[in-house]
ROVO-548337 format. One record per residue (C-alpha): residue number from 0; y, z, x; residue in one letter. Coordinates in nm, 3 decimals, padded with zeros to 5 digits. Each point is the difference from the previous one (the first is absolute). Last residue first. Layout:
BEGIN
R,NUM,Y,Z,X,A
...
//
This chain:
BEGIN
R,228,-00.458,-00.941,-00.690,X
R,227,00.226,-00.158,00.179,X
R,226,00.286,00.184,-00.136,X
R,225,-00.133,00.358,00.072,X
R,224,-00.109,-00.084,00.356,X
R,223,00.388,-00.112,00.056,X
R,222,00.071,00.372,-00.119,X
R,221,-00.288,00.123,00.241,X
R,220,00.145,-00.153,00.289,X
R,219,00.387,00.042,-00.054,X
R,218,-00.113,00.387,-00.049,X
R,217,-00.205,00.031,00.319,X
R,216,00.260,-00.169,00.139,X
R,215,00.294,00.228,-00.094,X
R,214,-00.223,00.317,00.057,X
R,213,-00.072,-00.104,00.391,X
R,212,00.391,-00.094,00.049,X
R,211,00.113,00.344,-00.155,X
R,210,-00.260,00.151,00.240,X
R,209,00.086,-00.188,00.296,X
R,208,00.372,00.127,-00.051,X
R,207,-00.121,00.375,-00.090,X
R,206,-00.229,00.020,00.301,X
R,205,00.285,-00.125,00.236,X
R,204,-00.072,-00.333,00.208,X
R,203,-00.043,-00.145,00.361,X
R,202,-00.279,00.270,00.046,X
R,201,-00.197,-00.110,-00.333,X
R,200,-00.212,00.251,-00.162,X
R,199,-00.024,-00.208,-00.346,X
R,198,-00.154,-00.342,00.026,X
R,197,-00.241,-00.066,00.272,X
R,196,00.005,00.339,00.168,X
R,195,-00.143,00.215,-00.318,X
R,194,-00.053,-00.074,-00.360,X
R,193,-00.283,00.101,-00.245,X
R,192,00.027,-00.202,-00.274,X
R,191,-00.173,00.079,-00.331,X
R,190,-00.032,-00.268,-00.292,X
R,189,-00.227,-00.288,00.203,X
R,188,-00.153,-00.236,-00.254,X
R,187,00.006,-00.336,00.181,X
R,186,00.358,-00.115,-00.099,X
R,185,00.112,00.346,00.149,X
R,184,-00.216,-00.095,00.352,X
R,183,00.121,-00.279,00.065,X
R,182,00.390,00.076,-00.089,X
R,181,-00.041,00.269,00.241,X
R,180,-00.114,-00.153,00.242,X
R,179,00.286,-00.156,00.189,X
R,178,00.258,00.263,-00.064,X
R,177,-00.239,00.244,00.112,X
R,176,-00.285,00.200,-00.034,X
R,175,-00.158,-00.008,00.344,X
R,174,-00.299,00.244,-00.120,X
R,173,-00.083,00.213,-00.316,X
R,172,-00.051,-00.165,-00.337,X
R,171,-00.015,00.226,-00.315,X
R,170,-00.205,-00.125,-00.302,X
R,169,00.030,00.259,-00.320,X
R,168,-00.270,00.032,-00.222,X
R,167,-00.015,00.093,-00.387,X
R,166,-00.294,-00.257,-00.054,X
R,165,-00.044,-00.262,-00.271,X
R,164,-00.319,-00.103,00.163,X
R,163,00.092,-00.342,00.023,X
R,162,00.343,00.073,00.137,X
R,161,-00.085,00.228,00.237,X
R,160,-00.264,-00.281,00.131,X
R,159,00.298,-00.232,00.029,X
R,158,00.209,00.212,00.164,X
R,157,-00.266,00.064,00.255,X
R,156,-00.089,-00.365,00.038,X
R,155,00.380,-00.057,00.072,X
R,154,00.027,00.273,00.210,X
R,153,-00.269,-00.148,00.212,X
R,152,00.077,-00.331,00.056,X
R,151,00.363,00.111,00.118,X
R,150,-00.209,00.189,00.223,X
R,149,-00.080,-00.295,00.214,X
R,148,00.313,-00.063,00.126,X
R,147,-00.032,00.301,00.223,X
R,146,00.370,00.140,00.069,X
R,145,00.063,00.086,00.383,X
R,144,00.087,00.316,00.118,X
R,143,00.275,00.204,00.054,X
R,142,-00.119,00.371,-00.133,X
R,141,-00.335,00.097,00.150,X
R,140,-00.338,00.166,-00.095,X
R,139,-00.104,-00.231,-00.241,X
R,138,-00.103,-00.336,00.016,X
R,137,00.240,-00.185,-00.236,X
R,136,00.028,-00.126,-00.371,X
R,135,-00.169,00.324,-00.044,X
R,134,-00.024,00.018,-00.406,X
R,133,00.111,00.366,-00.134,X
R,132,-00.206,00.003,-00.337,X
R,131,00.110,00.217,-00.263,X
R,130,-00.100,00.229,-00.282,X
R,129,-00.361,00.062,00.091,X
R,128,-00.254,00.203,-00.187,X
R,127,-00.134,-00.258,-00.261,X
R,126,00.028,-00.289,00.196,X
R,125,-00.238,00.187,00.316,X
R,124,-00.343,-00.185,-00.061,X
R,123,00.113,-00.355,00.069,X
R,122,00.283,00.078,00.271,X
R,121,-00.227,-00.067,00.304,X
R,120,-00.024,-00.355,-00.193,X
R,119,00.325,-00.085,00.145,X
R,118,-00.087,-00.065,00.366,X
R,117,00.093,00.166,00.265,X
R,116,00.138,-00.260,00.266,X
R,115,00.359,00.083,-00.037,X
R,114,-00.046,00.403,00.004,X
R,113,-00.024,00.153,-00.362,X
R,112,00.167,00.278,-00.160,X
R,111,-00.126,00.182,-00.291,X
R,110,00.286,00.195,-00.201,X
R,109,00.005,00.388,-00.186,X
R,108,00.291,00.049,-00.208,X
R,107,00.040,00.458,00.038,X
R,106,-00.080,00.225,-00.189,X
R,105,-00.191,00.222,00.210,X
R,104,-00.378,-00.122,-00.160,X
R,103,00.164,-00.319,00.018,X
R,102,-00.037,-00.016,00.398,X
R,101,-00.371,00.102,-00.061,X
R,100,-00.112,-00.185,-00.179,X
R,99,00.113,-00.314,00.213,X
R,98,-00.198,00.195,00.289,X
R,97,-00.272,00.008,-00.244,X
R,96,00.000,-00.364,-00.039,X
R,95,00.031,-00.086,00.367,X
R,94,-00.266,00.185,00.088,X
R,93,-00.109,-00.077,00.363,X
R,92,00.360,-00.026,00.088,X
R,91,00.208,-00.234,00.283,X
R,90,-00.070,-00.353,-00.094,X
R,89,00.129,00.061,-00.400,X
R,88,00.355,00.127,00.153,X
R,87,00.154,00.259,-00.170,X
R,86,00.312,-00.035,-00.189,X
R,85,00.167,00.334,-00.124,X
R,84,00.309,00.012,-00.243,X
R,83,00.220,00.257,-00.099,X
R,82,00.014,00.217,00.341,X
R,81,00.147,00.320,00.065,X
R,80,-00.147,00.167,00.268,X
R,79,-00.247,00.210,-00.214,X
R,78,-00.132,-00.349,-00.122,X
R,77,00.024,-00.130,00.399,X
R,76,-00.209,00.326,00.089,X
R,75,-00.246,-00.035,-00.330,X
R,74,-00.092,-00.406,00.076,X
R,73,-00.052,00.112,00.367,X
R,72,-00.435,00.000,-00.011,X
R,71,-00.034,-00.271,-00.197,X
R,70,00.179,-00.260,00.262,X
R,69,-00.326,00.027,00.168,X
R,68,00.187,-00.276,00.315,X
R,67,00.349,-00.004,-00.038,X
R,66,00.242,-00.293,-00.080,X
R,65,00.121,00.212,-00.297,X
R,64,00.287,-00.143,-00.184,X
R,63,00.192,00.253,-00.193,X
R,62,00.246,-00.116,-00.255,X
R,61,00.280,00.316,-00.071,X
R,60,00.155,-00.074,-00.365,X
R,59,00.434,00.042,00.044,X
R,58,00.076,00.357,-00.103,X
R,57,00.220,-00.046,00.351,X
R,56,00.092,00.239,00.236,X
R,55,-00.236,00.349,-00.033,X
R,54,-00.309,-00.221,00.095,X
R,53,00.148,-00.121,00.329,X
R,52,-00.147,00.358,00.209,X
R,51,-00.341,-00.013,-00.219,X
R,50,-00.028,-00.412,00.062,X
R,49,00.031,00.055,00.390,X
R,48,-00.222,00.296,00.017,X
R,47,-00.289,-00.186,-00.183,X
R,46,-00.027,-00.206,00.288,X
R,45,00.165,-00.371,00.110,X
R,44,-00.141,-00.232,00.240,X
R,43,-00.270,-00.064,00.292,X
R,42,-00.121,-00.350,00.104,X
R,41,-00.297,-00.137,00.051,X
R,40,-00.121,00.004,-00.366,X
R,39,-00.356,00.127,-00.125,X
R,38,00.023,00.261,00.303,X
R,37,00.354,00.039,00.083,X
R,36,00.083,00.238,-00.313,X
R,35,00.251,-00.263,-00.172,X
R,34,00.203,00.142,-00.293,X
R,33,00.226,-00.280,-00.163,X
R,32,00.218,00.170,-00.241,X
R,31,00.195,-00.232,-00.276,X
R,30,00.304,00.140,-00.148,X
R,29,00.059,-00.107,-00.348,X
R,28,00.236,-00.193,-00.250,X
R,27,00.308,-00.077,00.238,X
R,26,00.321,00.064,-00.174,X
R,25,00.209,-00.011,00.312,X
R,24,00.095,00.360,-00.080,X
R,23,-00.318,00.063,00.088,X
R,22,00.030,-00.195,00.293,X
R,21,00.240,00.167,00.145,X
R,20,-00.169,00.349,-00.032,X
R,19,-00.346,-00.156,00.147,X
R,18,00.191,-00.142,00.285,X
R,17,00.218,00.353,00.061,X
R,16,-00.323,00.254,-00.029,X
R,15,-00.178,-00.307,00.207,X
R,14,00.253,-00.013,00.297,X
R,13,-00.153,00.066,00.329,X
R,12,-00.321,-00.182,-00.142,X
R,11,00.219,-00.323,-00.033,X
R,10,-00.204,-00.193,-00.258,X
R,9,-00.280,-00.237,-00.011,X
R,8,-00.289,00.305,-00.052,X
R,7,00.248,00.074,-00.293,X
R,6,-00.144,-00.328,-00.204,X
R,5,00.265,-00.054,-00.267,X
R,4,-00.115,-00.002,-00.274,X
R,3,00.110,-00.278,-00.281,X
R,2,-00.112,-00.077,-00.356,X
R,1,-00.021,-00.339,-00.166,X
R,0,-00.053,00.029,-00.398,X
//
C-alpha cells in the first residue's frame, strides 16, 4: 500500500492550520515534519510549537523528520508535541539504538533515516527496533532539489534485504518525489512518499486538485503494478 504526506516544510507557512485542514479532507495518510536545527542541515524548519498548535485539526499520524544534530535529546518535546512517528538520522547520534529505544519507550514508530551516501549496513544492528526507514533521495536541508539516481539502487537493496529477513519495515523516500520518480522508486520498494514542491504544493494549482491528481496516479500505477506482476 502507497501512502502520502505531504511535507509541511513545502507549504504556505501563513496558512498551515488551513493547508493541513484541506488536506485532511484530501484524504492524505500523514503529515510529514522536517525539523532542521542549522547545524547537521543548513537550513532551519519547523519546532515542536508548530505540530502542538496543528495537532487539534486533523487525527491524521504526525511524521517527524529530524535533520538535527543529538536528535536523542528532543525525542520527549516532539512526543509531548504530538508526534506518531520519529526518524532520526543514523549520522547525527552516538547511539543510534538507544535513541530508537527510546522513541518506543513513548509509544511512538521509531524510523532510521539515512543521507544518500550512508550506506545500508548502518542499519545491521538496529532491525529489531526500527519500524521505518526514511531514504534521502536528496541532500537534506532544502526542498527543490535534484533527485539522485543512485538511490534507486538503494531502495531496491533495502527492499530486498527486508524481504530476506522477513522484516516488518516500512521504506519512506524523501526528496524530489514527483511525477517522474515516483514510478522508480514504487517498482523499487518505496511504500511511503513524502511529497513537497515537485508534486503537491503547486502555485498554479489548488491542494485539493493536485491532490486528486497525485491519488489518481498513484492508483493507475500500482493497479498496472498489480497486472504485471
Amino acid at each position: 500500500m502507497i501512502t502520502i504526506g505531504p511535507s509541511l516544510m513545502c507549504a504556505d507557512m501563513g496558512k498551515l492550520q488551513e493547508t493541513v485542514i484541506r488536506l485532511d479532507h484530501s484524504k492524505v495518510d500523514f503529515f510529514h515534519f522536517d525539523v532542521m536545527d542549522g547545524s547537521f542541515v543548513p537550513n532551519f524548519t519547523m519546532g515542536p510549537d508548530i505540530l502542538k498548535d496543528l495537532r487539534d485539526h486533523t487525527n491524521l499520524p504526525f511524521d517527524v523528520h529530524l535533520m538535527v544534530d543529538s536528535p536523542e535529546n528532543y525525542i520527549q518535546l516532539f512526543s509531548d508535541a504530538g508526534a506518531d512517528m520519529i526518524s532520526v538520522h543514523a549520522e547525527a547520534t552516538t547511539h543510534l539504538e538507544r535513541t530508537l529505544q527510546s522513541i518506543h519507550a513513548l509509544g511512538l514508530k521509531a524510523g532510521v533515516a539515512l543521507n544518500p551516501a550512508t550506506p545500508l549496513n548502518t542499519l545491521d544492528y538496529v532491525w529489531d527496533v526500527m519500524d521505518y526507514v526514511t531514504l534521502m533521495t536528496v541532500n537534506p536541508g532544502f526542498a527543490g532539489q535534484k533527485f539522485i539516481p543512485a538511490t534507486l539502487q538503494k531502495i531496491e537493496k533495502l527492499k530486498n534485504e527486508i524481504n530476506k529477513k522477513n522484516a516488518s519495515v516500512v521504506i519512506q523516500v524523501d526528496g524530489n518525489i514527483s511525477y517522474e520518480t515516483i514510478p522508480e522508486v514504487v517498482e523499487r520498494g518505496a511504500e511511503m512518499l513524502v511529497c513537497g514542491t515537485s508534486c503537491l504544493f503547486k502555485k498554479d494549482q489548488a491542494l485539493e486538485n493536485a491532490m486528486q491528481k497525485l491519488t489518481s496516479f498513484i492508483e493507475e500505477l500500482t493497479s498496472t503494478n498489480k497486472m504485471n506482476s
